[in-house]
LUMLO-325009 format. One record per atom (N, C-alpha, C): residue in three letters; residue number from 1; x, y, z. Coordinates in Angstrom, 3 decimals. Atoms other than C-alpha are relative to their C-alpha. Layout:
[Ala NUM [X Y Z]];
...
This chain:
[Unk 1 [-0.632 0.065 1.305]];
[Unk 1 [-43.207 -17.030 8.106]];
[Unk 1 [1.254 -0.867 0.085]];
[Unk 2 [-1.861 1.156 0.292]];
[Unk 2 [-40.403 -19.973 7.426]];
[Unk 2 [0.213 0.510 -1.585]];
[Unk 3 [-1.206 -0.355 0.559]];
[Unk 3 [-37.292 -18.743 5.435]];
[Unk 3 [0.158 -1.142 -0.837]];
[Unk 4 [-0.393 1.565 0.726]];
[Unk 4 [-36.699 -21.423 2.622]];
[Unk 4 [1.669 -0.183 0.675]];
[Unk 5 [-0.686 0.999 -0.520]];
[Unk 5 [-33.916 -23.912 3.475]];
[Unk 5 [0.747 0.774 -0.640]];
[Unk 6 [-1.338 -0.436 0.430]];
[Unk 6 [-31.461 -21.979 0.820]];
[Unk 6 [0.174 1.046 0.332]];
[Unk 7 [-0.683 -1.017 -0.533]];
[Unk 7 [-31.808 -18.938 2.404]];
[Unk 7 [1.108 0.083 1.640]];
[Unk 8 [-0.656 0.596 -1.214]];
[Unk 8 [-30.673 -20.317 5.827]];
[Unk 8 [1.254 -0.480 -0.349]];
[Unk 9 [-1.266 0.470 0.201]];
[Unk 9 [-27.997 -21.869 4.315]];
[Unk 9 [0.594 0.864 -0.650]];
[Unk 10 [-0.900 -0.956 0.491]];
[Unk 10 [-26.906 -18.867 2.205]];
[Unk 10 [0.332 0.986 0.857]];
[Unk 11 [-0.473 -1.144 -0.603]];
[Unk 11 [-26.391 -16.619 5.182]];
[Unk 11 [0.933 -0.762 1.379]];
[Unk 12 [-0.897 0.774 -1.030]];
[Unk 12 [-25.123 -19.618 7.636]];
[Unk 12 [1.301 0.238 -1.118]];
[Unk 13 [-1.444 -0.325 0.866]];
[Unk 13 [-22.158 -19.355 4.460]];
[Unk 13 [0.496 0.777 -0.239]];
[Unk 14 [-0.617 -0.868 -0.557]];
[Unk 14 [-21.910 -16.027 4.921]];
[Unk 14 [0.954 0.512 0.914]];
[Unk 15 [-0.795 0.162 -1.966]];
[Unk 15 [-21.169 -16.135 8.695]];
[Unk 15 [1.080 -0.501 -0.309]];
[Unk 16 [-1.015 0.694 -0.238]];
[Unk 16 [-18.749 -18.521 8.178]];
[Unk 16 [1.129 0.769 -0.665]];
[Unk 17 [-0.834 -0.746 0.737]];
[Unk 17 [-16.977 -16.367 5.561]];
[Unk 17 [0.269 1.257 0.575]];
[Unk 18 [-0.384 -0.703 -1.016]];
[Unk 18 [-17.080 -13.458 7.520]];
[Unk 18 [1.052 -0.173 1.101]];
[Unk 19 [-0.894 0.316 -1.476]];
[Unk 19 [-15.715 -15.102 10.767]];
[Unk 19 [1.511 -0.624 -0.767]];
[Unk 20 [-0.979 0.652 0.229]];
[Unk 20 [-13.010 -16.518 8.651]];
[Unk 20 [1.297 1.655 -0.315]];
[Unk 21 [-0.601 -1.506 0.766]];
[Unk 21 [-12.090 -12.872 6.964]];
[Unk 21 [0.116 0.916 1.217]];
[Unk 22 [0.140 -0.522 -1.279]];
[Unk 22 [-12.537 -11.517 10.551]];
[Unk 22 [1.377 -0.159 0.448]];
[Unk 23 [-1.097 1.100 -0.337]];
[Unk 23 [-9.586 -14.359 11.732]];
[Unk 23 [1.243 0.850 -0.646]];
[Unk 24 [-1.421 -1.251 1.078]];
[Unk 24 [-7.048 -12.779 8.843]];
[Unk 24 [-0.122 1.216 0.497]];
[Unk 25 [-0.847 -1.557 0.455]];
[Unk 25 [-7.317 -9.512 8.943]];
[Unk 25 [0.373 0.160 1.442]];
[Unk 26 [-0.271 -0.342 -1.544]];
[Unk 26 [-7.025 -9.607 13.039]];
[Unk 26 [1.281 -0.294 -0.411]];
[Unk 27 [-1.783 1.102 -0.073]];
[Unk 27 [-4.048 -12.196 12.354]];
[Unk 27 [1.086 1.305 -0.611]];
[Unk 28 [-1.077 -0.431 0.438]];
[Unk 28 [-2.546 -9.851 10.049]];
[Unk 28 [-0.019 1.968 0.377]];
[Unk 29 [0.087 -1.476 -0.567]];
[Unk 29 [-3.588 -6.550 12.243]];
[Unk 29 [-0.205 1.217 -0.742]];
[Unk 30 [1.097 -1.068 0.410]];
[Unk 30 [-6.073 -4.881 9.796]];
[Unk 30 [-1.146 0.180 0.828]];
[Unk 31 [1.217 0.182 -0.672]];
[Unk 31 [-8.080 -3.446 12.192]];
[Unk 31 [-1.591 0.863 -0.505]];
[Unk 32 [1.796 -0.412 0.763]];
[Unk 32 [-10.979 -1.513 10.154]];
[Unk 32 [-0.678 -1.050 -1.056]];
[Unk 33 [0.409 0.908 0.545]];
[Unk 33 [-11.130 -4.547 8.111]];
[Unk 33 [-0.477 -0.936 0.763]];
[Unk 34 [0.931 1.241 -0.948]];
[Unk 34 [-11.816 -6.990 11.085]];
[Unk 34 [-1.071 0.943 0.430]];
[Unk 35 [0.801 -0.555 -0.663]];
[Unk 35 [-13.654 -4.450 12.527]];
[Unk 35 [-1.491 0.228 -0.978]];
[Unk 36 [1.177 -0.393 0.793]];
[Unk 36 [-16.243 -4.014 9.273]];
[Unk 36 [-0.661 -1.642 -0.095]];
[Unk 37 [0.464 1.324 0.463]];
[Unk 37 [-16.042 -8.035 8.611]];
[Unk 37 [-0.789 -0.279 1.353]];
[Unk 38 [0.491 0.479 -0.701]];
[Unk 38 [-17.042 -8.409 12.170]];
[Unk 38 [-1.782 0.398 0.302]];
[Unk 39 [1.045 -0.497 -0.337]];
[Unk 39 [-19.691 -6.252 11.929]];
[Unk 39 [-1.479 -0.762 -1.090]];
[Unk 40 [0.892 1.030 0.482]];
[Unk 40 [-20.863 -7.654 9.194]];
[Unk 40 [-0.782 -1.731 0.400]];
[Unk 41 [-0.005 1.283 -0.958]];
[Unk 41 [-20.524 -11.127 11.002]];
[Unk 41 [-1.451 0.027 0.989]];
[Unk 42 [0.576 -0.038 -0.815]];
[Unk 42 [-22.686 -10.050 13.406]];
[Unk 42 [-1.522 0.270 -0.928]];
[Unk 43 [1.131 -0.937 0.521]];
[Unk 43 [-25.567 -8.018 11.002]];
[Unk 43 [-0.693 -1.678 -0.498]];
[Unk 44 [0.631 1.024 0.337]];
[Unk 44 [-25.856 -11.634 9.427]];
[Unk 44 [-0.463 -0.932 0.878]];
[Unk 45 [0.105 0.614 -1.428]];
[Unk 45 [-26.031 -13.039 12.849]];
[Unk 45 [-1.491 -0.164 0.126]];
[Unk 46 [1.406 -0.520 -0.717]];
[Unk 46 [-29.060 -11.249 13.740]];
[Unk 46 [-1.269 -0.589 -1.150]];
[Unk 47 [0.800 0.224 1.401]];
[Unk 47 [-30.791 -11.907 9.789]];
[Unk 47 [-0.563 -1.888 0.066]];
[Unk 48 [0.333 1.744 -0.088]];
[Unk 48 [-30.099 -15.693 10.655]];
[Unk 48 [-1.215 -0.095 1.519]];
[Unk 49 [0.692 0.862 -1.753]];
[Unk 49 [-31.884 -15.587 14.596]];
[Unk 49 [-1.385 0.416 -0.596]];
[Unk 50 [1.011 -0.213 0.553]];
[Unk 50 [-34.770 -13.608 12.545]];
[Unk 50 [-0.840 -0.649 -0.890]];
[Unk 51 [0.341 0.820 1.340]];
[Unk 51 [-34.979 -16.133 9.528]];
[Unk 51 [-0.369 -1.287 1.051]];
[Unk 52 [0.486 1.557 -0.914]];
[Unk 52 [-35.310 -18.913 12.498]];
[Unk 52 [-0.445 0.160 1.350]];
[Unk 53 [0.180 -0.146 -1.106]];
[Unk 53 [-36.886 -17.712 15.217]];
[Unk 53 [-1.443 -0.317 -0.131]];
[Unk 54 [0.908 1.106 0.274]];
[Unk 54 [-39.995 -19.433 16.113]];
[Unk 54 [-1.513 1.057 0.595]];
[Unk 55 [1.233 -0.402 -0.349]];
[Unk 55 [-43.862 -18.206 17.169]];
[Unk 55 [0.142 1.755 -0.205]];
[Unk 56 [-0.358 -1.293 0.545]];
[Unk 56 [-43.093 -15.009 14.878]];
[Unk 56 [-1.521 0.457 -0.306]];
């Protein structure tokens, strides 16, 4: 099964938004907020290696 092209790109723009919201709240030492963004970070991580992983 291939993932259309805008879903790949709507969760690679996720990630990035995550890891950015991750960055702040560390910077500004919210740590249940980095700690949820990261998790999230990661949950989309896994959604992206699933959406592109190959001889599925």
């Amino acid at each position: 099964m291939n993932a259309p092209a805008w879903r790949i790109w709507l969760v690679v723009a996720l990630m990035c938004g995550w890891g950015i919201l991750t960055i702040r709240f560390v910077q500004k030492g919210n740590v249940p907020f980095a700690l949820l963004c990261a998790l999230l970070l990661i949950s989309n991580g896994v959604t992206l290696w699933r959406l592109t992983k190959r001889g599925k």
